[in-house]
C-alpha positions in Angstrom: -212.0 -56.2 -136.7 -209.0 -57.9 -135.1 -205.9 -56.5 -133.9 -202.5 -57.0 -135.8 -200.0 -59.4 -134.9 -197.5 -56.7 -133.6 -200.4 -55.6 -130.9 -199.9 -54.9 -127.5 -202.2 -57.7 -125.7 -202.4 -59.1 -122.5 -201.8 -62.1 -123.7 -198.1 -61.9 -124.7 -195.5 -63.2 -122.9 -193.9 -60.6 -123.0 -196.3 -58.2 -121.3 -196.3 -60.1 -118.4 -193.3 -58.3 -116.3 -194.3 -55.0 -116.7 -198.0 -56.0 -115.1 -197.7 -54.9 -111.7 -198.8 -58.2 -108.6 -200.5 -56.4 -105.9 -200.2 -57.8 -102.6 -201.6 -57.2 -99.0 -199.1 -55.4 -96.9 -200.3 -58.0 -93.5 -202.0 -61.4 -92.9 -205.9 -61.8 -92.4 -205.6 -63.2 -88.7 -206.6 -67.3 -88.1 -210.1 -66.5 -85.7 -208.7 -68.7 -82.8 -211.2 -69.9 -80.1 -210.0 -68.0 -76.9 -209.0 -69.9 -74.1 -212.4 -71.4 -72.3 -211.6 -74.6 -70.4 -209.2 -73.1 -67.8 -210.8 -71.0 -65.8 -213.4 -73.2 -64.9 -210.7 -75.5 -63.2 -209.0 -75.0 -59.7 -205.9 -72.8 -60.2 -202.7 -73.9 -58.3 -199.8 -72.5 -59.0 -197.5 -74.1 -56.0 -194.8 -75.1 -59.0 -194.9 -72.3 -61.1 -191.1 -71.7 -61.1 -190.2 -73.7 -58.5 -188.5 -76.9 -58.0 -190.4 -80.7 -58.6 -192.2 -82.3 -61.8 -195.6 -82.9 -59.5 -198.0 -81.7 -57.1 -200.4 -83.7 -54.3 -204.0 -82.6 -53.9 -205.7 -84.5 -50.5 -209.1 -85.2 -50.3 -211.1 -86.3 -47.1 -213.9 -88.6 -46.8 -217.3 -87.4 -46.0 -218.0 -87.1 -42.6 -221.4 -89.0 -41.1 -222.8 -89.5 -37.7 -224.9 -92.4 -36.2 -227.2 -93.0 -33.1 -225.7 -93.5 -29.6 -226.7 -95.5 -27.2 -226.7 -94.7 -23.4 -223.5 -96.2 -21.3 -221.8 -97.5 -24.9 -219.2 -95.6 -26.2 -219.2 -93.4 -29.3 -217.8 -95.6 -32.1 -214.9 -94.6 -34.0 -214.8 -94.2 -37.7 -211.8 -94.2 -39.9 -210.3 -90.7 -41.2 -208.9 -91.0 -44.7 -207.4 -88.8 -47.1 -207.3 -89.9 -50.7 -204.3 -88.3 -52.8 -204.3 -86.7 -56.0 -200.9 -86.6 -57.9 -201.2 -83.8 -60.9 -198.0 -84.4 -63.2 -196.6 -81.8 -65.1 -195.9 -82.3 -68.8 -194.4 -80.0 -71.9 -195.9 -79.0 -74.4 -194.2 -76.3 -77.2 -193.1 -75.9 -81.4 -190.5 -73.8 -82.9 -190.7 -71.8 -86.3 -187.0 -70.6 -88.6 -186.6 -68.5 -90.9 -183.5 -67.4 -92.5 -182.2 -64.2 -92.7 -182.6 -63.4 -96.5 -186.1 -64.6 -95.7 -186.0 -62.1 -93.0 -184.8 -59.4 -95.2 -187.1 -59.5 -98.2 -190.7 -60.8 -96.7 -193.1 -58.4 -95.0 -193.3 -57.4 -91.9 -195.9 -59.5 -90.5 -194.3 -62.3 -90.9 -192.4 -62.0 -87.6 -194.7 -60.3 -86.2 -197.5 -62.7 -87.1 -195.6 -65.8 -84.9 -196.8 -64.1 -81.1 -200.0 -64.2 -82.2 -200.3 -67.5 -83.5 -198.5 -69.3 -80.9 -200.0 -67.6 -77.8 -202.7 -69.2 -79.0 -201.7 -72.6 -80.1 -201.3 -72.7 -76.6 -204.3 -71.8 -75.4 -205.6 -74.3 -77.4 -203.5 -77.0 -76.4 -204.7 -76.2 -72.9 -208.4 -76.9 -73.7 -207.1 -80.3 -75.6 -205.4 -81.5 -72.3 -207.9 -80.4 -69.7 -210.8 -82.2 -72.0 -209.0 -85.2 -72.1 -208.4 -85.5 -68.8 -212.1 -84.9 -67.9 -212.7 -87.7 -70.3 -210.9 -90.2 -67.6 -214.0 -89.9 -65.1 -215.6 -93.1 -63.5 -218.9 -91.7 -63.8 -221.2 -93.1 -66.4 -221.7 -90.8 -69.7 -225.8 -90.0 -70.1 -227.0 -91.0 -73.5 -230.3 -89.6 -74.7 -234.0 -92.0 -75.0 -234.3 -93.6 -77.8 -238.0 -94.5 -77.1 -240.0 -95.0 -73.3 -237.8 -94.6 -70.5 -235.0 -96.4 -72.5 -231.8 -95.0 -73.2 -229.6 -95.0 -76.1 -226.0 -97.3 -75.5 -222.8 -97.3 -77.0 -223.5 -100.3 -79.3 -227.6 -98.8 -80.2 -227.2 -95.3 -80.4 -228.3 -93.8 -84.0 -227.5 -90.7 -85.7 -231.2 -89.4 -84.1 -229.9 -89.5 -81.3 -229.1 -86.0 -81.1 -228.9 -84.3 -78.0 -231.2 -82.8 -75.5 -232.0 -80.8 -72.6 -233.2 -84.0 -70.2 -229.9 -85.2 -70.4 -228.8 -82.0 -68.9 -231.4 -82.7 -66.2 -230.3 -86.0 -65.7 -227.0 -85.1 -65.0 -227.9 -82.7 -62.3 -230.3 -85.6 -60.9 -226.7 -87.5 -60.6 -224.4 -84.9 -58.9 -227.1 -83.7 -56.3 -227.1 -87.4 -55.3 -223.2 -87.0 -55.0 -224.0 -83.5 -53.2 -223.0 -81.5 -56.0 -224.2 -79.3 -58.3 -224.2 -78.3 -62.0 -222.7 -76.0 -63.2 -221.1 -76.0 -66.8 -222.7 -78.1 -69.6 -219.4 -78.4 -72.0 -220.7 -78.9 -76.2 -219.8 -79.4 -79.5 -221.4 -77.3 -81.6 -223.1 -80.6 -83.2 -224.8 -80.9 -80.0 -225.2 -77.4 -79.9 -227.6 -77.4 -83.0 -230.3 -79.6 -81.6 -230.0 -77.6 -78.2 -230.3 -74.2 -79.4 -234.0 -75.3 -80.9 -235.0 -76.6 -76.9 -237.3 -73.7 -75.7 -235.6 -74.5 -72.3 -232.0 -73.0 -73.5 -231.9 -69.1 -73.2 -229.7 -67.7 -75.4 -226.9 -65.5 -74.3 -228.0 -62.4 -76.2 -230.8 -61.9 -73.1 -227.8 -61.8 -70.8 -225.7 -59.2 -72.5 -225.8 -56.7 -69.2 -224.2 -59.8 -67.2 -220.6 -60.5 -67.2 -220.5 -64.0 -69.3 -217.0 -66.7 -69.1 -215.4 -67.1 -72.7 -217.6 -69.5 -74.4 -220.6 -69.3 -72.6 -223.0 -69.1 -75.7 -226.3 -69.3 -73.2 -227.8 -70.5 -70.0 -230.2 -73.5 -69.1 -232.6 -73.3 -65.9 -230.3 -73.1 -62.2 -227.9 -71.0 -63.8 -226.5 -73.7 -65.8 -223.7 -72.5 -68.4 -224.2 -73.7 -71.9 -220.0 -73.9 -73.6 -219.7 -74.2 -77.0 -216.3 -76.1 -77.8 -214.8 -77.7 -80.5 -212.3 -79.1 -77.8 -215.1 -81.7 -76.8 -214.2 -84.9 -78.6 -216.1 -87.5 -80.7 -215.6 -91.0 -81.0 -217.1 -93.8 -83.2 -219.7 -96.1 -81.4 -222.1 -98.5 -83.5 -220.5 -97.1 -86.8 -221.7 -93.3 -86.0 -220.0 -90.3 -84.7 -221.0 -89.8 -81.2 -219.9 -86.3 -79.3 -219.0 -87.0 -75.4 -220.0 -83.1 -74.2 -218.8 -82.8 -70.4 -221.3 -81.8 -67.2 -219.2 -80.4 -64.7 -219.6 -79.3 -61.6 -217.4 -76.5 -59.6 -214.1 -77.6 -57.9 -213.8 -81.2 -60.1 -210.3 -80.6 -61.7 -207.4 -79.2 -61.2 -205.2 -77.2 -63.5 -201.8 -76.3 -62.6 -199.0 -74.2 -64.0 -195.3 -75.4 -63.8 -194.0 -72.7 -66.1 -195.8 -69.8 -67.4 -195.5 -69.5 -71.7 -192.3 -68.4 -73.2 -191.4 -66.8 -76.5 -187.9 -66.8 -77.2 -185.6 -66.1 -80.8 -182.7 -67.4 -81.0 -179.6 -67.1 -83.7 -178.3 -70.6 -82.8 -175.1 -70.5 -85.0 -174.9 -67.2 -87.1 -173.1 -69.2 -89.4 -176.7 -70.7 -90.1 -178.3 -67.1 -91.0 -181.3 -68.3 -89.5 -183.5 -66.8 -86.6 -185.2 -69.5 -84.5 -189.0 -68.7 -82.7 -188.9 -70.9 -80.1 -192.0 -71.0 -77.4 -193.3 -73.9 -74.7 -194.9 -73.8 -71.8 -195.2 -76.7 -68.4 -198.3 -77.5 -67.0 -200.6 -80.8 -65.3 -204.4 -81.2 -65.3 -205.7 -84.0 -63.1 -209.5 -84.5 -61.9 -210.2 -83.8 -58.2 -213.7 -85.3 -57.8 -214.8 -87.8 -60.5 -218.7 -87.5 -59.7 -218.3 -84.0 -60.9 -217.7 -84.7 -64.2 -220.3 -86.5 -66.2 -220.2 -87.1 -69.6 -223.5 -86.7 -72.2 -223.6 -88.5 -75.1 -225.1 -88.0 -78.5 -225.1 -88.2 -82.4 
């Protein structure tokens, strides 16, 4: 039978305030990719805290020798030095709250704002260094698309996924150049078709070896596979087309003007507000542009 119209239901109105909201006493964390890009650049910290808004790298020409000839003197070639100028820039945010806010929420909520901005930093720092990389000379490897003919920006297709010979033909490129592969950079679109190559070990087989954030497996020579969503896409003949990054050791330059800060501040306390206020200063600038390549795919 039904219950009378006096009942006690969940349904009234005027049940509702006495039903008890249960809530979680902290937040469930944003799972932030750790810093990966940095370490594999060349660390200079000549500014950190110091005076001027730039810093000069030198690079020399390669050295080469040539037959001599009996009673003719040794010719003279020119010694040059190529600077590099890595310009600092700042990067930062700021969160308020007032202070009733302050007063009444949980405590997480300040002590949620460390967390999350150490690293928005980090992964501002993986944005900037993979742009930069981006500004190489070198010419970016597209897959085949049949024979020995390569895919271009105005013919590549969405099979035209990526694959372990343009690893290859990268490091074909930089030994040319006298360098050497070391870190094939991915996004994990790429990664998909790459992790079905029988050529890519996965990095559960290295798990008694010391592995750099990111490194999700290895290719033959002790080539690094990084997964990253920091590698950016771009649209060529009407498709989304990933531009991973093959990089070779000592190519660019990272350099740290001012280490993070994390500051709160009351500005005026007629306000009642509490400002989180953190930045950081830093440059990224390529060294040697044959030791970046890109690889492009679908």
């Amino acid at each position: 039978m039904s219950l009378e119209t006096n009942a006690y239901k969940r349904a009234n109105a005027t049940s509702d305030g006495v039903v008890p909201n249960l809530y979680n006493d902290q937040s469930e964390k944003w799972l932030y990719e750790a810093e990966v890009l940095r370490p594999l650049c060349i660390q200079d910290t000549r500014l950190l805290n110091k005076p001027g808004r730039t810093v000069n790298w030198y690079k020399d020409t390669a050295f080469s020798v040539s037959a001599l000839t009996e009673g003719t003197d040794t010719p003279v070639s020119a010694l040059d030095f190529n600077s590099i100028v890595v310009s600092i820039a700042w990067y930062g945010d700021a969160k308020q709250l007032s202070k009733e806010t302050i007063s009444e929420n949980f405590a997480f909520v300040l002590g949620n704002l460390r967390y999350g901005c150490s690293n928005a930093l980090a992964i501002n720092r993986d944005v900037q260094i993979m742009t930069e990389m981006l500004n190489t000379s070198e010419s970016a490897i597209y897959p085949f698309s049949s024979g020995t003919t390569r895919y271009t920006s105005s013919t590549i297709v969405a099979a035209g996924q990526m694959t372990y010979e343009q690893v290859t033909k990268v490091r074909t490129e930089m030994r040319k150049d006298r360098r050497t592969l070391k870190d094939v950079i991915v996004h994990p679109d790429q990664m998909y078709s790459l992790m079905n190559d029988d050529k890519f070990i996965n990095a559960d087989y290295f798990r008694d070896q010391s592995l750099m954030n990111g490194v999700v497996g290895k290719f033959p020579g002790n080539i690094n596979v990084i997964e990253h969503t920091a590698v950016q896409s771009a649209t060529e003949n009407s498709i989304t087309v990933y531009q991973a990054i093959g990089l070779a050791d000592r190519s660019i330059i990272y350099a740290q003007k001012v280490s993070p800060v994390f500051e709160f501040d009351e500005e005026l306390k007629r306000k009642r507000g509490l400002t989180f206020h953190y930045y950081e200063a830093f440059g990224a600038k390529i060294l040697h542009t044959e030791g970046i390549i890109p690889i492009k795919s679908a």
